[in-house]
N, C-alpha and C positions, 0 to 999 in steps of 0.2 A: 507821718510821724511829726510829733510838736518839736520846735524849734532846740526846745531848751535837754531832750530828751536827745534828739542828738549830735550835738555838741557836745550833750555827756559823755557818747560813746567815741566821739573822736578823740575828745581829752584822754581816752584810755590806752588809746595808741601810742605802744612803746618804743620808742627811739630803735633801739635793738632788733625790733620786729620789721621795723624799714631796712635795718642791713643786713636782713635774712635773704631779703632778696638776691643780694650781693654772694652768701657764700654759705649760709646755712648755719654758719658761725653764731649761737646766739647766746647768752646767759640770761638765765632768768632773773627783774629786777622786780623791784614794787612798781603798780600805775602809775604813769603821770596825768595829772588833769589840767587843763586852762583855769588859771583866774575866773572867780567868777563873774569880772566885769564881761567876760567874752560871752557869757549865756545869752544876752541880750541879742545879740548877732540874729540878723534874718536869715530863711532856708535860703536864699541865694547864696548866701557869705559862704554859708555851710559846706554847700553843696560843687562850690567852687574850689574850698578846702580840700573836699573832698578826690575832686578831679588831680589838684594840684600835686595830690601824695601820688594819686595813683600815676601820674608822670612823673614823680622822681623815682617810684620804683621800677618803673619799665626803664628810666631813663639811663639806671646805672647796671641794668642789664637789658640792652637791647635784642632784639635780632638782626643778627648779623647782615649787615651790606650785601650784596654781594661783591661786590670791589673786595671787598676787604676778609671773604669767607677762607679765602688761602691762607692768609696768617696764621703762622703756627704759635701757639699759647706760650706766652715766658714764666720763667722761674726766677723769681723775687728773691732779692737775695735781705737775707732778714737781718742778718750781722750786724750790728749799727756800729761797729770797727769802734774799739776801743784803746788804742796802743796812745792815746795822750787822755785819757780819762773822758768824762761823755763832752758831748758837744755843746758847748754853750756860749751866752756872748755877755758881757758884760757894758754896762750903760745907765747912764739916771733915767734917758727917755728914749724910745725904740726909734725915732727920727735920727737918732746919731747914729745907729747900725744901717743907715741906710746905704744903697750900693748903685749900681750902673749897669743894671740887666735889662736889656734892652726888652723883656717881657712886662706888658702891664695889662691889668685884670680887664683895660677893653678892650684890648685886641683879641678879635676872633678867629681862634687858631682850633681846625678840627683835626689833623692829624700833626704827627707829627714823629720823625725817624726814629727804630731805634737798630741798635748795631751791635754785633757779638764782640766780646773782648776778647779780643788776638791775644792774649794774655793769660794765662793762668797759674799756680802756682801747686807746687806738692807739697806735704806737710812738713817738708823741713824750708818755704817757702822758697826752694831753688824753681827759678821762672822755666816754664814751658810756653814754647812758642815765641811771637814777638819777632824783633829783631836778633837777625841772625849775629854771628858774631864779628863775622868777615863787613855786616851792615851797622851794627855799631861803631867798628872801625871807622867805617868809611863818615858815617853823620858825625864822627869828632872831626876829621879832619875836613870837613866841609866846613865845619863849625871854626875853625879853626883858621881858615881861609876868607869865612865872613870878618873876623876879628882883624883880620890883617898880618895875624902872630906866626912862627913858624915851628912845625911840628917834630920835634926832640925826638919822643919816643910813644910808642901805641904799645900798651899790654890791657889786659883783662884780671876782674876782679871774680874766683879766684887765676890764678895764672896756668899758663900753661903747663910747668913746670909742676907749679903743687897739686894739679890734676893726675898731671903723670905719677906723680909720688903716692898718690893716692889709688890708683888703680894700684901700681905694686904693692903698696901694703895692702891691698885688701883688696884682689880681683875681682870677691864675689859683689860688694860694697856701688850701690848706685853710682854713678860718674856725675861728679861735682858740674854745675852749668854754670857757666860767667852770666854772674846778674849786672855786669856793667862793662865797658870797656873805657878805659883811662889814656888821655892824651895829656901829654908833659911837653908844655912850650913854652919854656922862659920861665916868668914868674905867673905864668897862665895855665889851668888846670880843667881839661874838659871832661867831665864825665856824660857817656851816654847810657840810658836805660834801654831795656829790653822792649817797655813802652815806648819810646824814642824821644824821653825828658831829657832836655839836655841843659848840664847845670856848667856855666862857668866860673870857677872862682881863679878870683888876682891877688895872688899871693901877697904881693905888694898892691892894697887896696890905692883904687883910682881916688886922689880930691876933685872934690867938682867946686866949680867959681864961688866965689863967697857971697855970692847974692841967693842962692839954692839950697835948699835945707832937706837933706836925707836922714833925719833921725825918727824915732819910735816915739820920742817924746820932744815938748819941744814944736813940733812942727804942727801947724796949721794943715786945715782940707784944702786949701787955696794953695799954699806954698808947695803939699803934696803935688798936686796938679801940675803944678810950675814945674817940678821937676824930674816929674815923670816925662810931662813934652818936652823938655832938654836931653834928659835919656832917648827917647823915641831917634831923637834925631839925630843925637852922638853913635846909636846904634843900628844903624836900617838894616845891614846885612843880618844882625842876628835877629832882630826883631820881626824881619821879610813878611811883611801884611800889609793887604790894601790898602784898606780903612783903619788902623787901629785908633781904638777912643780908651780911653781912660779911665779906669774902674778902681777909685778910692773907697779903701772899706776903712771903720774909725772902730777901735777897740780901748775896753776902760780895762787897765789893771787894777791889783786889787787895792793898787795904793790913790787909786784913783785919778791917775795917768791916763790919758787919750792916746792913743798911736795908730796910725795910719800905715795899711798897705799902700806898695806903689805900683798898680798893675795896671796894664792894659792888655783888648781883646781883639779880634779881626770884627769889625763890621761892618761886612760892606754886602749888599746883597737884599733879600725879601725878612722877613721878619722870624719867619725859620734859619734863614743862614747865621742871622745872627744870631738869634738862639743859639746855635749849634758852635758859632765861633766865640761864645761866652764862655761855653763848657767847656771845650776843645782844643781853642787855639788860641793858647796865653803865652804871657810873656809879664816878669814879675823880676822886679829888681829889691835887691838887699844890701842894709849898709852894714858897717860893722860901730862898733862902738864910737867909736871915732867920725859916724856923720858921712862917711869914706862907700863910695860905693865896694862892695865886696862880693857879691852874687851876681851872676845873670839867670834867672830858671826860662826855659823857653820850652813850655810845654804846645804840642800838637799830637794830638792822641791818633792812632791809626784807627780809620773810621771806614777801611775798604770790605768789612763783612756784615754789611747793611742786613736786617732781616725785612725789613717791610716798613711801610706808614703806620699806625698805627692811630685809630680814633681816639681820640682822650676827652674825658672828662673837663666840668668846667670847675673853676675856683669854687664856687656854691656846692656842688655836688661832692668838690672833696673836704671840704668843711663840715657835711656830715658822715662822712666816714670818720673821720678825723673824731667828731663829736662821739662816736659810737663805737673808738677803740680800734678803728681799722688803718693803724699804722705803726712805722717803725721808728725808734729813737732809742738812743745812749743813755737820756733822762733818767736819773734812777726814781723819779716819781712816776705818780699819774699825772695824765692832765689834770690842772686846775678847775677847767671849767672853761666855757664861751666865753664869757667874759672877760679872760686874759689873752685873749686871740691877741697877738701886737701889728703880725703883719704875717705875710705869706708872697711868694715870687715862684717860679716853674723854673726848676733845674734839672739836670741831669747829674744821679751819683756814677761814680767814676772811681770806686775802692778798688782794693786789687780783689776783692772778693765779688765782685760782680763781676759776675761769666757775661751779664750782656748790659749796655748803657739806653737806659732809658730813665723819660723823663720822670716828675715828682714834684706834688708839692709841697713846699716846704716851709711849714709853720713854724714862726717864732712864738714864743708863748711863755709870757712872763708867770716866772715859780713865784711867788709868794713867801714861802718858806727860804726863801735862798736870798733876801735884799738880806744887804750888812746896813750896820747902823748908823755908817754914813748916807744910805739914802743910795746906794749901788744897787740895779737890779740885775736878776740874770736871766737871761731869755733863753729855753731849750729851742732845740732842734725838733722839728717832730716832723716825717715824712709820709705824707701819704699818694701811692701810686698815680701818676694822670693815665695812664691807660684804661681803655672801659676794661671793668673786670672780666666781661668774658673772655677776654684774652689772655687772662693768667691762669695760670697754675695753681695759685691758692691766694687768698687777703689775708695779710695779716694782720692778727689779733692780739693787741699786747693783754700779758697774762697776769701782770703783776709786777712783772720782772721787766729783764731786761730782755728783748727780742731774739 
């Protein structure tokens, strides 16, 4: 077959027809063809092409390991949680949204954990499972003991009392579950989650030295830093991590305001651990208006209903799924296009609507139609699964809408 005859018929090859492989998922589009500076191409180029696809479609649906033929297939949870409006970031340039994830696109990572959520919820979102109640108690007053403070009083949100009230007025009526239990110590205020988040608020918010800058605006990436490692180490008991490093994220308002998170993560360990203590084992401080530290969040997720390792895809491979509609986001657009790719990192979502934590990549991807006219851009979310697909349930496919 002459050179240029097929090269014709490669160019015919429809993006969409490559993520059939994946899930059967396909809509019909018009051809795409190569430029025709690509005709010139020798049968070798061709014919290399040619191998090249038919490796990425084997590649995104392989045959199973055997190591790995146990794993039982997950359910994708599609919701892109919407309860603050979709997900976005605001920025002049995608270098200022950058973060401290210890994942980067050389590290060759082929499996990687994923875990059931101890957690669930019923449609009036009263929590099932999780910590018990008698164990929230007890992580406030730990928490409580790390601070140095002494503990008042221990109840639960709702309480005892209006549970009981509530059974009598209405025997037949499901029985209310405490989505928290509250510790009252002084002008110190613990709340523990059923996930085992546990937030401190100082009623009478702490000043920190006058050389340390805790505001949203106002403060430098550098001065962030500074005062995170002053936190770190005003806090060890609550903080309780090896290795923690410092993970400054920079966000533009719409007034065009910079502000910095002040978080730090566990990393200590191989390059999965810290993955995994990116996701899972945080610690994230807030000020209040006043510059005044006000918050402590001390998140560590319970991660003891491991299902398995799981193979994952590479960054390339999920760029075209990505390309070809095979993910989830809050985005009330479509993708843009290739072209607006800004950046992408391996996370793990962690909503309360995922029954299980596993990882995702996760594209930023400059909207076009969303810059104001100062020159602000807004960068969607757009997630697509790192698990090879044959270990899911379903890919999804955005429809137009919202996921």
């Amino acid at each position: 077959m002459k050179t240029e005859k097929l090269m014709d018929y490669i160019g015919q090859i429809d993006d969409d027809i490559i993520a059939q492989a994946e899930d059967g998922l396909v809509k019909s589009k018009k051809t795409k063809r190569f430029p025709a500076q690509w005709v010139s191409i020798g049968v070798a180029a061709a014919a290399c092409l040619i191998v090249a696809v038919t490796f990425m479609l084997n590649r995104e649906q392989p045959i199973a390991p055997d190591d790995y033929s146990g794993l039982p297939k997950l359910t994708i949870n599609t919701e892109p949680g919407l309860e603050m409006g979709f997900e976005g970031y605001m920025a002049f340039d995608i270098s200022e949204l950058s973060n401290d994830n210890p994942w980067n696109a050389s590290e060759v990572i082929e499996t990687l954990p994923v875990f059931r959520n101890p957690v669930s919820y019923d449609d009036s979102w009263n929590p099932i499972g999780g910590l018990t109640v008698d164990e929230m108690k007890e992580k406030a007053s730990q928490a409580a003991a790390a601070l140095g403070v002494t503990v008042d009083s221990v109840f639960t949100n709702p309480t005892e009392e209006m549970i009981q009230k509530q059974k009598e007025k209405d025997p037949t009526a499901p029985t209310p579950t405490p989505y928290e239990a509250v510790a009252v110590c002084g002008d110190v205020t613990i709340r523990v989650l059923p996930d085992g988040q546990v937030r401190v608020f100082f009623d009478d918010a702490v000043s920190l030295p006058e050389q340390y800058s805790l505001t949203y605006d106002n403060t430098t990436a550098q001065q962030a830093r500074d005062v995170v490692l002053y936190l770190l180490e005003e806090y060890p008991a609550v903080v309780d991590m090896n290795s923690p490093a410092i993970d400054i994220i920079g966000q533009y308002t719409y007034f065009a305001q910079i502000g910095f998170s002040f978080s730090a993560y566990e990393n200590s360990g191989s390059i999965t651990e810290r993955i995994i203590g990116y996701n899972f084992n945080r610690v994230k401080f807030s000020p209040n208006d006043d510059g005044e530290l006000w918050i402590i969040d001390r998140y560590n997720w319970d991660l003891s209903q491991k299902i398995g390792d799981y193979p994952i895809i590479t960054e390339a491979e999920a760029r075209m799924l990505l390309l070809n509609n095979h993910y989830i986001t809050s985005v009330p657009e479509a993708l843009p296009g290739e072209g607006y790719i800004a950046s992408v990192e391996l996370v793990y979502r962690t909503g309360r609507q995922d029954t299980v934590f596993m990882p995702y990549y996760k594209f930023l991807v400059e909207m076009p139609t969303m810059q104001r006219d100062n020159g602000l851009k807004t960068f969607g979310a757009f997630y697509v699964p790192a698990v090879i697909g044959e270990y899911l349930e379903h890919m999804p496919l955005w429809d137009g809408g919202f996921n």
